[in-house]
N, C-alpha and C positions, 0 to 999 in steps of 0.2 A: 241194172242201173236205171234211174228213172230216163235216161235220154237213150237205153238201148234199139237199136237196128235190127228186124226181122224181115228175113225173105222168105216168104214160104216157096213151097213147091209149085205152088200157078203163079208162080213169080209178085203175087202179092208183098208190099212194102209196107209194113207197119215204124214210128218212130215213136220212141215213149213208151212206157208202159201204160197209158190207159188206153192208148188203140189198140196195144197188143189185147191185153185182157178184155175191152170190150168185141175182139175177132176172134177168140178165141171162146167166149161166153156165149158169141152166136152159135158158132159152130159144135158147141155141148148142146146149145137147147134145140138144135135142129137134128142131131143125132147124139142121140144120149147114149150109145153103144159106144161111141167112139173109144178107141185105145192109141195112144204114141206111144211109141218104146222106142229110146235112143238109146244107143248101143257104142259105148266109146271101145277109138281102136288105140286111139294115141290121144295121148298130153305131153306139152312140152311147154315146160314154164323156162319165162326169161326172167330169173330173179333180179338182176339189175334194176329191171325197168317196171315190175310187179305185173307183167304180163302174164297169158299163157294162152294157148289155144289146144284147143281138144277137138279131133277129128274123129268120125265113128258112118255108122251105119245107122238107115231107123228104119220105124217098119209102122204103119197107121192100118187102123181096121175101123171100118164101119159098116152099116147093112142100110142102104138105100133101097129105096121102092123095089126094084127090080133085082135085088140081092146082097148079099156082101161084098165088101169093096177090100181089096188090100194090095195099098202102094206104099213105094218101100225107094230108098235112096242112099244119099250119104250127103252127113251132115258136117259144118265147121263152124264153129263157138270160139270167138275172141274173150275172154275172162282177165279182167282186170282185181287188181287187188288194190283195196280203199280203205283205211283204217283197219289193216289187219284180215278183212272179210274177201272173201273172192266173188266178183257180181259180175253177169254177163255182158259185156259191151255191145255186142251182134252175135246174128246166127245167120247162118245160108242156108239151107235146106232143097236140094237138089235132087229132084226124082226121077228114077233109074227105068220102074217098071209100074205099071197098074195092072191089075188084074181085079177085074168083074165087070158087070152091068156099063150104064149108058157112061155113067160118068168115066168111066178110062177109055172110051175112043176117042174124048175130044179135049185139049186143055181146057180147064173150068174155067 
């Protein structure tokens, strides 16, 4: 949705889609290895209200200076439905574990 909510995992707060895409366009041209994989566990649609939320798991990979990086959480996505189409309203993205180099000793 043009006015969705993202929380990333360093607790970064994006509103709108052009801050999202412009935080996310950084973070490609800074590591172009990068991978997200979100992994749904559950969806549960409230058709009354054209809601639904979808809960899962994710897992990111990148290789910074001093090696590859892979942090990994669980995620929840509020999905609304608008003329028939299902669009994200927010996401949380909550991270569980890091494993590599300097960046997972300290929150970014």
């Amino acid at each position: 949705m043009p006015d969705a909510t993202v929380v990333s995992s360093t607790s970064a707060m994006s509103s709108g889609v052009g801050l999202t895409v412009t935080r996310m366009a950084t973070q490609f041209a800074r590591r172009p290895d990068t991978k997200w994989v979100r992994t749904p566990e559950r969806v549960t649609v409230f058709d009354a209200w054209g809601v639904a939320s979808e809960r899962g798991q994710w897992v990111g990979t990148w290789t910074e200076p001093d090696g590859p990086i892979v942090i990994r959480g669980s995620y929840e996505a509020q999905w609304r439905r608008v003329n028939g189409l299902w669009r994200i309203q927010g996401q949380l993205f909550v991270p569980h574990r890091c494993d590599g180099g300097v960046y997972c000793r300290a929150r970014p």
